[in-house]
C-alpha positions in Angstrom: 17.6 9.5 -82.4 18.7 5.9 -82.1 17.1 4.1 -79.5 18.1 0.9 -77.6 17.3 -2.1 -79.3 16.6 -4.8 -76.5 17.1 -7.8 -79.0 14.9 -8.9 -82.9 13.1 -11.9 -82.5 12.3 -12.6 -86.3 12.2 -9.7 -88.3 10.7 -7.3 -85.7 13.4 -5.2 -83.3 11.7 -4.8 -79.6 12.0 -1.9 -77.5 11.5 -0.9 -74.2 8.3 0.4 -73.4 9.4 4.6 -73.3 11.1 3.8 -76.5 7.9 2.2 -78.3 5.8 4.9 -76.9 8.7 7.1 -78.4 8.1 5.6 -81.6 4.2 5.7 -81.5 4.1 9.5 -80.6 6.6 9.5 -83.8 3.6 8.2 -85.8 1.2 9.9 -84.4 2.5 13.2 -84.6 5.0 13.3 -87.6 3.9 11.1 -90.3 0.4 12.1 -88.8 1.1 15.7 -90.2 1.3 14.7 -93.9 -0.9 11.1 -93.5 -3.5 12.6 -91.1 -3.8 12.8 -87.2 -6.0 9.3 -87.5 -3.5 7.8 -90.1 -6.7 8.3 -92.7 -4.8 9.9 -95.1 -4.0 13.8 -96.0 -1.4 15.3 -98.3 -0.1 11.5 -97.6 -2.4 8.5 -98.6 -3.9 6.3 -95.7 -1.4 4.3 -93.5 -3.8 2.4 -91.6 -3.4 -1.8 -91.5 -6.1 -2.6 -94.2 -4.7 -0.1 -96.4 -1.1 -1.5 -96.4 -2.2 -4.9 -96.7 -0.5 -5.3 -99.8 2.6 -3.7 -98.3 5.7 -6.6 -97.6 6.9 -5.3 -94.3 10.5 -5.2 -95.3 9.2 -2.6 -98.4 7.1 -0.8 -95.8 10.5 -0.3 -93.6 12.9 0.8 -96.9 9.3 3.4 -98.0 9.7 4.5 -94.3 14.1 4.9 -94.4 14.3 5.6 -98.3 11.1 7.9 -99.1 9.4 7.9 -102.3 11.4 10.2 -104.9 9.1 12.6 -106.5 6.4 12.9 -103.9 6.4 14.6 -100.6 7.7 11.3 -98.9 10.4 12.2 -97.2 13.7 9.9 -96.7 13.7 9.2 -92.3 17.0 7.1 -92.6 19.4 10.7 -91.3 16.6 10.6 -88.0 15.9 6.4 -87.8 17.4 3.5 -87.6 16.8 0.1 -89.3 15.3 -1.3 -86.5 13.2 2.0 -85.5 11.8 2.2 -89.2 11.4 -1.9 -89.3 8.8 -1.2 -85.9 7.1 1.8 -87.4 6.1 -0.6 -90.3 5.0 -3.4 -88.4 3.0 -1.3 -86.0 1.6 0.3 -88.9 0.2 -3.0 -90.5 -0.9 -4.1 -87.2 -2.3 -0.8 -86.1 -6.3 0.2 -87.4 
């Protein structure tokens, strides 16, 4: 599911609008099933901004491609791309 990367001002990849609502719904529905529909936490611990705080967003984006061995964390690099994964974690630090 790669989606078109418009250009990556910084650190952060930009997307056209479908494809950052693509993304969102990503959140929102499928790491929502493990970390809760409001991102609160569930089998998964709470992804909300305040919560990842102490979260680099370049360790946040590997989390998101590499999973965490040993937990149910599953590895998204086969289904995302760097860029993809590097906007999931920024939208997740600046997301409540």
């Amino acid at each position: 599911m790669a989606l078109a990367c418009l250009g990556t001002p910084g650190t952060t990849a930009e997307f056209a609008p479908a494809d950052a609502e693509r993304l969102e719904r990503l959140v929102l529905q499928d790491c929502g099933s493990c970390h809760g529909l409001t991102r609160k936490g569930g089998l998964g611990p709470d992804i909300r901004a305040a919560s990842l705080k102490h979260w680099d967003a370049a360790d946040l984006t590997d989390v998101i491609l590499d999973g965490i061995p040993g937990t149910a964390m599953p590895p998204w690099r086969p289904l995302l791309s760097m860029a993809e994964a590097a906007w999931i974690a920024d939208y997740l630090k600046q997301t409540e």
